[in-house]
C-alpha positions in Angstrom: -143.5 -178.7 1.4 -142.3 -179.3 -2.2 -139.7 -182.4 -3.1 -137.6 -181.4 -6.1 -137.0 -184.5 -8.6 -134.5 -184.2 -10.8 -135.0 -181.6 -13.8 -132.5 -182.8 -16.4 -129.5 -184.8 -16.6 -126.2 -183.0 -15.4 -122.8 -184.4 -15.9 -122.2 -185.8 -12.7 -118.8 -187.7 -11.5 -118.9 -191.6 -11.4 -118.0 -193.4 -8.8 -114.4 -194.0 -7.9 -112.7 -196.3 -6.2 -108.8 -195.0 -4.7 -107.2 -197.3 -7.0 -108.1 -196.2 -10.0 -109.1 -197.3 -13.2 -107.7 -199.6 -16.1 -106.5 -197.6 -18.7 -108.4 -198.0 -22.2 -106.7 -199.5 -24.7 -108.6 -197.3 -27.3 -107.6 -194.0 -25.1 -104.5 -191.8 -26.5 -101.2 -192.3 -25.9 -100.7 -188.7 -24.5 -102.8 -186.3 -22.9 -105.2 -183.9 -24.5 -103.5 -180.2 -24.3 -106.2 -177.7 -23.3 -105.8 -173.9 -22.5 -106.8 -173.0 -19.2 -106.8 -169.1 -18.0 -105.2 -169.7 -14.4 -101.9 -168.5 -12.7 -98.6 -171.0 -12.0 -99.9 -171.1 -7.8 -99.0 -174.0 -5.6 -101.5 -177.0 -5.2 -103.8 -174.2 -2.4 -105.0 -172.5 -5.2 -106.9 -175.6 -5.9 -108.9 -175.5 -3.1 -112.6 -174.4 -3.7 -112.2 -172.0 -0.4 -109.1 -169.9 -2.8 -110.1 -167.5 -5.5 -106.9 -168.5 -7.4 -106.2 -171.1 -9.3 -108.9 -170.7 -12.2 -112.3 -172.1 -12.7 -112.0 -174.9 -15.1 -109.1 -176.4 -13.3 -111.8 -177.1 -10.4 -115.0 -177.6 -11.9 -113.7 -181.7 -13.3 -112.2 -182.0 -9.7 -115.1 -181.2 -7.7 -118.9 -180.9 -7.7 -121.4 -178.3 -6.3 -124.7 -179.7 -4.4 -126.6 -177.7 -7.0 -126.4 -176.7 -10.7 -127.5 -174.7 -13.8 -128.3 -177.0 -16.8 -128.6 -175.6 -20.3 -131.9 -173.7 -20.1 -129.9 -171.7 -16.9 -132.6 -174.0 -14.5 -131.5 -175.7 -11.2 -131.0 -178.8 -11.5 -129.0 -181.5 -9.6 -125.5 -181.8 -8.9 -123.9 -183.9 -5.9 -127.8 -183.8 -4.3 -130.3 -185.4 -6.5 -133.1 -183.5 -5.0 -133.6 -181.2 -1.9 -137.0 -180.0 -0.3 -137.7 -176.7 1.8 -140.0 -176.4 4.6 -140.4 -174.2 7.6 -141.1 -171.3 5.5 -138.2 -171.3 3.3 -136.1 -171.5 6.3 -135.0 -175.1 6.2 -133.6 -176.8 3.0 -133.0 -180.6 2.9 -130.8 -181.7 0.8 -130.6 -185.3 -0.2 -127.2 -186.8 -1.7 -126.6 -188.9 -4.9 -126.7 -192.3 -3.2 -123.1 -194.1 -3.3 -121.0 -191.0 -4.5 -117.6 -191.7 -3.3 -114.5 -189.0 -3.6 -111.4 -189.4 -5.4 -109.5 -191.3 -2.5 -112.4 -193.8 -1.8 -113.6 -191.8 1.2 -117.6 -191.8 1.2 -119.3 -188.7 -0.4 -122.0 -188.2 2.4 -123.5 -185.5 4.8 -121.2 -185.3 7.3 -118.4 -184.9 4.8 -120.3 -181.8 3.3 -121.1 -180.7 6.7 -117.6 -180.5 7.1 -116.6 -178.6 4.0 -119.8 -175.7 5.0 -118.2 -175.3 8.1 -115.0 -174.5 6.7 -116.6 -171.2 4.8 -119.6 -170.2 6.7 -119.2 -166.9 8.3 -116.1 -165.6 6.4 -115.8 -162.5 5.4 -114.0 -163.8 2.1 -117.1 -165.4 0.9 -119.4 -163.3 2.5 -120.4 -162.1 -1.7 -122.7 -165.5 -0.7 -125.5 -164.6 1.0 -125.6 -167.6 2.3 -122.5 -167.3 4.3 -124.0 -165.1 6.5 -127.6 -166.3 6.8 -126.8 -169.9 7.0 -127.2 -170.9 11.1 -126.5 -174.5 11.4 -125.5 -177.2 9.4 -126.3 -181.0 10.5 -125.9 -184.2 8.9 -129.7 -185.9 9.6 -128.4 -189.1 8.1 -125.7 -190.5 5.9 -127.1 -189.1 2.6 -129.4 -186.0 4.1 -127.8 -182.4 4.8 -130.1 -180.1 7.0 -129.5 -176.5 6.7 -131.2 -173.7 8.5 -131.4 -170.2 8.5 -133.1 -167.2 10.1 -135.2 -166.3 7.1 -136.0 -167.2 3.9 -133.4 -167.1 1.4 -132.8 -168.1 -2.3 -130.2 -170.6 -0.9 -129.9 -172.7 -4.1 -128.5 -170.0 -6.5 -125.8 -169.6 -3.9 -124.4 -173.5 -4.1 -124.1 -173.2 -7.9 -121.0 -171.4 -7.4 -117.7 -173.4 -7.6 -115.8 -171.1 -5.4 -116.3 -171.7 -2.1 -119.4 -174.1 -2.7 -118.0 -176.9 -4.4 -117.7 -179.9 -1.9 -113.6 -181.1 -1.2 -113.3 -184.2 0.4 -111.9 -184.6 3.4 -109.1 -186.2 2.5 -107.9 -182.7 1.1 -106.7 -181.5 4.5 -103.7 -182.6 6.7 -104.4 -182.6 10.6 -104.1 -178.9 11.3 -107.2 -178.4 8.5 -104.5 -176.8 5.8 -105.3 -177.6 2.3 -103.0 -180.4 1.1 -104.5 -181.9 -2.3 -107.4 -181.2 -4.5 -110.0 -184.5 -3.9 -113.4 -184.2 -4.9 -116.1 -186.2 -6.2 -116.1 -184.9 -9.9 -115.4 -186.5 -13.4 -111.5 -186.1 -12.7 -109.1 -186.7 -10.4 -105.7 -184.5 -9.9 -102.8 -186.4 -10.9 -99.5 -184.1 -10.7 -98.3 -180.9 -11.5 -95.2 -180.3 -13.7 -92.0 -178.8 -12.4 -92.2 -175.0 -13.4 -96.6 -175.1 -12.7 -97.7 -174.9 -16.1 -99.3 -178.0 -16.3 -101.4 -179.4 -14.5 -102.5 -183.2 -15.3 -106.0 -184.8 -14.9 -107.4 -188.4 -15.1 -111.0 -189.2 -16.2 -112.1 -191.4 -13.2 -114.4 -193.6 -15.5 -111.7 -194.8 -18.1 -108.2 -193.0 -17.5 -108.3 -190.5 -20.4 -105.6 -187.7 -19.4 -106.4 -184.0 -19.6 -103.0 -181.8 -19.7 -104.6 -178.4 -18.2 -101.7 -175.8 -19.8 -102.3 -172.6 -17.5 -101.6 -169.5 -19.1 -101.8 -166.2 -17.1 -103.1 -162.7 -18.3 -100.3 -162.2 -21.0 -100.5 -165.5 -22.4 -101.3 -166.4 -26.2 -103.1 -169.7 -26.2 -104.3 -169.2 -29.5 -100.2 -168.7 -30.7 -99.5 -171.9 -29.0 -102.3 -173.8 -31.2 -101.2 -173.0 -34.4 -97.4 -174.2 -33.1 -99.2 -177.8 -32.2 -98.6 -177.1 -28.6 -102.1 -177.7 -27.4 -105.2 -179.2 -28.7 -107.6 -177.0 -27.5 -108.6 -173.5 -26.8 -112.1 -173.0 -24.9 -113.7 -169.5 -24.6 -114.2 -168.6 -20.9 -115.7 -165.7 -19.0 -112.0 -163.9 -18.2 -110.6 -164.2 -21.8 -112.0 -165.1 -24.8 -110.3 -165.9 -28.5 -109.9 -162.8 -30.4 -112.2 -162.3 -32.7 -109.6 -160.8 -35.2 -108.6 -164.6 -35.3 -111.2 -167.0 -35.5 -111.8 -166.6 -39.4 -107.7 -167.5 -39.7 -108.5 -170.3 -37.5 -111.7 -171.7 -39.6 -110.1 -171.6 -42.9 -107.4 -173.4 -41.2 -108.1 -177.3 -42.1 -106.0 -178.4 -39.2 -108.8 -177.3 -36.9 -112.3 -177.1 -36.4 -114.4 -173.8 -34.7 -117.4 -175.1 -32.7 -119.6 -172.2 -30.8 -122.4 -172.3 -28.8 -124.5 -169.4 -27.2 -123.0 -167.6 -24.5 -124.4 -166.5 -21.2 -122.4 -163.1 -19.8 -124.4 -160.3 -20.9 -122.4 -156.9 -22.1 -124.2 -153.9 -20.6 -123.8 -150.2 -20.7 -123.4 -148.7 -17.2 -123.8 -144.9 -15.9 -123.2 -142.8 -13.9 -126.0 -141.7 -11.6 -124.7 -140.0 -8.7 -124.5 -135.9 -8.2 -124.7 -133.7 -11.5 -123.8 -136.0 -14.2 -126.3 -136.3 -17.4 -126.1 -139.7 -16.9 -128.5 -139.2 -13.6 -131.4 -138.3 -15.8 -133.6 -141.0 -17.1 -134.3 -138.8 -20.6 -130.9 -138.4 -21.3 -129.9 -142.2 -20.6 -133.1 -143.0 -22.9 -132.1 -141.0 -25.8 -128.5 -142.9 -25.2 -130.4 -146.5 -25.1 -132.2 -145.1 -28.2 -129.2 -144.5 -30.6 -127.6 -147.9 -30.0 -127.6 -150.5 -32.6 -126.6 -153.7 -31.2 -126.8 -156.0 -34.6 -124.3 -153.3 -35.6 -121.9 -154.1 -32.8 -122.6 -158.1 -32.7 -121.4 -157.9 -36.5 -118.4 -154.8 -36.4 -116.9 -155.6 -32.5 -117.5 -159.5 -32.0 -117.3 -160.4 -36.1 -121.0 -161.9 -35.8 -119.8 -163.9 -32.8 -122.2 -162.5 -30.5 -126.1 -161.9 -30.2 -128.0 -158.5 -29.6 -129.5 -158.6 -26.4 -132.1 -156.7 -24.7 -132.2 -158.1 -21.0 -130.8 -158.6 -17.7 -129.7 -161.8 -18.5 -128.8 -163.8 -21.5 -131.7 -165.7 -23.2 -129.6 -169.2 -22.3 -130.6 -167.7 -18.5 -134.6 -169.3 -19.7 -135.7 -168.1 -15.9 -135.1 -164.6 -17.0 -138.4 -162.5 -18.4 -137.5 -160.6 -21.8 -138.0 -157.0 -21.7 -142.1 -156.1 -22.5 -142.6 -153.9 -26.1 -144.1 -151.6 -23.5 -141.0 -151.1 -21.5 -138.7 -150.8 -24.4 -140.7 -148.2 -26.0 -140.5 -146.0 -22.9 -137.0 -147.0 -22.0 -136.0 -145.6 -25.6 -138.0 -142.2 -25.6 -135.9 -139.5 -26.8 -136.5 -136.0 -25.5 -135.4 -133.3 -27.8 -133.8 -131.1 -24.6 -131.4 -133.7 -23.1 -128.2 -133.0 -24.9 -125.5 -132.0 -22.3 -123.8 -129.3 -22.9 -120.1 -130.9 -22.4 -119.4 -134.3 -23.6 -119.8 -137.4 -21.8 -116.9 -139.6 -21.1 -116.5 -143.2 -21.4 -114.5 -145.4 -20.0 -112.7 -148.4 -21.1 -110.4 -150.4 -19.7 -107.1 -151.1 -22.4 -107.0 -154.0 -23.7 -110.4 -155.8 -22.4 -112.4 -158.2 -24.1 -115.4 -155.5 -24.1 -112.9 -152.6 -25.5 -114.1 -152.9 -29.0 -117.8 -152.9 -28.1 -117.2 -149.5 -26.5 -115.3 -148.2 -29.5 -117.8 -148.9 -32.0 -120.4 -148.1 -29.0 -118.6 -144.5 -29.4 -119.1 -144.4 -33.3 -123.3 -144.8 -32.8 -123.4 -142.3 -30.1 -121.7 -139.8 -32.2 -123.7 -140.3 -35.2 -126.8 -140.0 -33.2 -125.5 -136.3 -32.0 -124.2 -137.0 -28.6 -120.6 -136.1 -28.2 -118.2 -138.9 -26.3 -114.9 -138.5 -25.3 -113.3 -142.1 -24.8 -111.1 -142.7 -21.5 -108.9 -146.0 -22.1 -107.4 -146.9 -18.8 -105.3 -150.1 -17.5 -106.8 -152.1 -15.1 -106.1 -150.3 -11.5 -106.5 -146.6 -13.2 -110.0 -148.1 -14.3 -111.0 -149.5 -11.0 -109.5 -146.3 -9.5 -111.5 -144.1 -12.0 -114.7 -145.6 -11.9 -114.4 -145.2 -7.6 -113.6 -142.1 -8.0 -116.8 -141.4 -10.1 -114.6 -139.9 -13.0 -117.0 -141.2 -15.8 -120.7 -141.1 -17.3 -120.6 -144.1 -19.4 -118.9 -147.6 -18.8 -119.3 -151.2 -20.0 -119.7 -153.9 -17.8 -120.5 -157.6 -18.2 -122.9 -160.4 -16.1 -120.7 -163.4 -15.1 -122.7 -166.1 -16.9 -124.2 -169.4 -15.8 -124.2 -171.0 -13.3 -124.3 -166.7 -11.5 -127.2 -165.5 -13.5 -128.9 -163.8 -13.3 -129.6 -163.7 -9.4 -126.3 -163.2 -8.0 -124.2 -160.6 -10.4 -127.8 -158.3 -10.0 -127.0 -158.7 -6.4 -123.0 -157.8 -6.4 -124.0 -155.2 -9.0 -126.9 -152.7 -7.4 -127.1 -153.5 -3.6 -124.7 -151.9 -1.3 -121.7 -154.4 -0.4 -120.8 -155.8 2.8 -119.3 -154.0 5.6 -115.9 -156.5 5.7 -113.9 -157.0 1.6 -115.2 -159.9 0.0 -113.6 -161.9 -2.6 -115.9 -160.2 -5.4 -115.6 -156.6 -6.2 -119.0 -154.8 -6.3 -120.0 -152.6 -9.2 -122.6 -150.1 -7.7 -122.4 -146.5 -8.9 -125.3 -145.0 -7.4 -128.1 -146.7 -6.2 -132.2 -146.5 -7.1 -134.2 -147.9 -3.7 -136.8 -149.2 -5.9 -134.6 -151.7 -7.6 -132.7 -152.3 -4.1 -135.9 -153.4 -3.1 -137.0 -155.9 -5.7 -133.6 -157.5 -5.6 -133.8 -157.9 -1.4 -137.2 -159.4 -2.6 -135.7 -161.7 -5.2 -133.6 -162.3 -2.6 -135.9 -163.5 -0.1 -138.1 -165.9 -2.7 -136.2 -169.2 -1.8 -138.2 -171.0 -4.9 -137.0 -169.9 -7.9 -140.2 -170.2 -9.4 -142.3 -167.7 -7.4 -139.1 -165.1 -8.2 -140.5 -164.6 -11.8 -142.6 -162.1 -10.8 -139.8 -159.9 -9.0 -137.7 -160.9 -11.8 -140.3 -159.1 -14.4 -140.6 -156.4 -12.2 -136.9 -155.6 -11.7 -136.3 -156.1 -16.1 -139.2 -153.9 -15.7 -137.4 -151.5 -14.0 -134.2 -151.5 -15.9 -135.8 -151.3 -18.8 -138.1 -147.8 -18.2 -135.6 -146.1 -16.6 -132.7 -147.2 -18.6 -130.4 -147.6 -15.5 -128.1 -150.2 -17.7 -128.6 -150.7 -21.3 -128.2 -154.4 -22.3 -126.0 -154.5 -25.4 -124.7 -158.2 -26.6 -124.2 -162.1 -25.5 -121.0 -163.3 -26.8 -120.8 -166.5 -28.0 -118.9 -169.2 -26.6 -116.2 -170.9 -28.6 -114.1 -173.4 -28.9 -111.1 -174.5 -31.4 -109.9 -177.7 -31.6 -107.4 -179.9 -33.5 -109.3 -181.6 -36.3 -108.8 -185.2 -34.5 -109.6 -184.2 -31.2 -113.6 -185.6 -30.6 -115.1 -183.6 -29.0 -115.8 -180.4 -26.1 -118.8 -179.2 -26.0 -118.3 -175.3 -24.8 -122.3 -174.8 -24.0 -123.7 -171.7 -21.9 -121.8 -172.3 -18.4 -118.7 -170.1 -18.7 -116.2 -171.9 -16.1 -116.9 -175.4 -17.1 -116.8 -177.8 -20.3 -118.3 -181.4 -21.3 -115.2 -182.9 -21.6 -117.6 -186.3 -21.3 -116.8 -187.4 -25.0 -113.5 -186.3 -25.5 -111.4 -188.1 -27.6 -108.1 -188.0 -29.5 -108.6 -190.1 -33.4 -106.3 -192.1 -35.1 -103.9 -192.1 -31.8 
């Protein structure tokens, strides 16, 4: 048996009580405007069991049993420790003593029993492997969550993620079990939301400092709406992030101030490895991975906002091995004979965040002699394309922390479920030796003894060049010169809002 102690601090809620807190006399008069990517949906979306409704706007309402801290380790969230036995087939998990929900309602095991048994065994969230694999759920005592499965399983990197893991209180349901209002046990608590849905307003639970959450959808300019002095704030997440075209605009602007911090979604190159394509043949994919220069598309794509990368996962993932010397000299061999003899087509979807990496991705490969035809397509024609195998290259990109790097290398290379899932998986063509490392991974409930599978699967990617690992973008965030202060840090759908002030208001 191992007990797991706590491995760093995490920002955790503090206690509430269902009254509420004093207001601060030093806190602002208004609320603090932040940009949140997240559709105008009724208060449902809100639910941790929906897949609308956008990440940040849950992540201050609610709190997952497990987290990633800044070196991309698991660390505590609502239980301060846990301890497997049985094999790997039991976890414990022991609860942050006193943690209470937004409506005064005690945070304890039968109230996260509650919440499992809500999700288990939907095909919705079936993405989690735990969904499937997880066999009972019990409450042992007021503060001790028991929960068993048939084998052993990496359970923990599963209840990092806020969708569908993050615990709602009960209080959140009306009789018949329908979502009613978003309680949780996090650092906010949901106050209203405005008439036409684009705002949604938040109250710190420890002092009464107001968050206005402005929700803007997929055409939305956030960064337009800063300049006006409509918002405060505008936070790079893992959907959108600010144009790069904009940020220098925005530093030499003395109204604001540009913070960044490293990212944690990793841009890849994909292929096509299925039938006749040249993409199928390790040389050819080598002498691709060879001609790329990714200092040359951190500084022409992302304007120096971004790091080369070389691995699976971003160096803020610290559990992840970076690639050997060894493998990246093989993985880069160039063989004079593995020229195609049409060109290869990429494709990239119009207007992504990732569209000028694959532009100036296409500029290398041409210098380097291989010819590239690009393929822009909207969203659905891309999705459509890439099922229909019309492509050799594509670019593709991890989700971040708290998901890597176990979960995305799942959704990416092993076959999906037989039912639809709320995640859409990636696989074009599949190598069994790498199927079998991650069904290994899979299978090494402490993350610890995974680092061997994990080196053996970089390993993998690496020689064979079955994705080529490009860039990390960083993570930024513009703020109004008297707003003090959000932290972005590596976990793409959250923010330390902890300190956040507004000066001389």
């Amino acid at each position: 048996m191992r007990l797991h102690l706590p491995l760093g601090l995490c920002l955790v809620a503090l206690a509430s009580c269902a009254g509420g807190p004093a207001r601060d006399a030093h806190l602002p008069k208004r609320p603090i405007r932040l940009a949140v990517r997240a559709d105008r949906d009724d208060l449902a979306s809100l639910s941790t069991l929906s897949y609308g409704g956008g990440f940040e706007t849950k992540t201050w309402l609610y709190e997952t049993l497990i987290r990633r801290d800044g070196d991309g380790r698991l660390c505590p969230g609502l239980a301060e420790s846990w301890r497997f036995d049985a094999g790997g087939t039991r976890v414990r998990l022991f609860l942050r003593e006193g943690a209470t929900f937004h409506d005064g309602q005690p945070c304890d095991a039968a109230a996260v029993c509650e919440h499992f048994k809500r999700w288990i065994h939907r095909s919705s969230h079936a993405w989690l492997g735990a969904g499937s694999r997880i066999l009972r759920v019990e409450a042992e005592d007021e503060r001790t969550v028991l929960l068993t499965m048939a084998q052993p399983y990496a359970l923990l990197a599963d209840l990092c993620a806020t969708n569908p893991c993050a615990i709602a209180g009960p209080g959140s349901y009306g009789a018949d079990g329908t979502f009613e209002t978003p309680i949780g046990s996090g650092p906010f608590r949901y106050v209203s939301t405005s008439a036409d849905g684009a705002n949604l307003l938040y109250e710190r639970v420890a002092d009464g400092l107001q968050l206005s959450l402005v929700r803007y959808g997929p055409a939305g300019q956030p960064v337009h709406d800063l300049l006006a002095d409509s918002l405060d704030a505008v936070v790079d997440g893992w959907i959108e992030r600010i144009p790069r075209d904009r940020v220098e605009q925005l530093q030499n602007d003395p109204r604001f101030v540009v913070d960044a911090s490293a990212g944690s979604s990793v841009v890849y190159l994909s292929f096509r490895t299925q039938g006749d394509a040249p993409t199928a043949l390790p040389d050819f994919r080598r002498r691709i991975a060879a001609a790329i220069d990714r200092r040359d598309l951190c500084d022409q794509a992302e304007r120096g906002h971004a790091d080369p990368c070389f691995a699976w996962a971003a160096p803020a993932a610290r559990v992840w091995p970076r690639p050997s010397e060894a493998d990246r000299r093989v993985g880069t061999a160039v063989e004079a004979s593995t020229t195609p003899s049409a060109p290869v087509r990429l494709l990239l979807e119009s207007g992504h965040r990732t569209e000028g990496v694959g532009l100036r991705l296409a500029e290398q490969l041409r210098r380097a002699g291989i010819e590239v035809v690009i393929d822009q397509r909207p969203r659905d024609a891309m999705r459509a394309a890439v099922d229909a195998g019309e492509f050799e290259l594509r670019l593709e990109e991890t989700w971040g922390l708290p998901y890597d790097p176990l979960l995305p290398l799942r959704a990416r290379f092993l076959p999906p479920p037989d039912a639809p899932t709320a995640a859409t998986y990636q696989h074009t063509g599949l190598d069994q030796r790498l199927i079998g490392l991650i069904e290994r991974a899979s299978s090494e409930f402490e993350e610890d003894e995974r680092q061997g599978t994990y080196r053996a699967i970089q390993s993998l990617l690496t020689r064979e060049a079955l994705v080529v690992p490009l860039l990390v973008p960083h993570r930024l965030a513009v703020m109004r010169r008297e707003v003090e202060r959000i932290r972005p840090g590596p976990d793409l759908y959250r923010l330390d809002v902890s300190d956040v002030r507004i000066t001389g208001n």
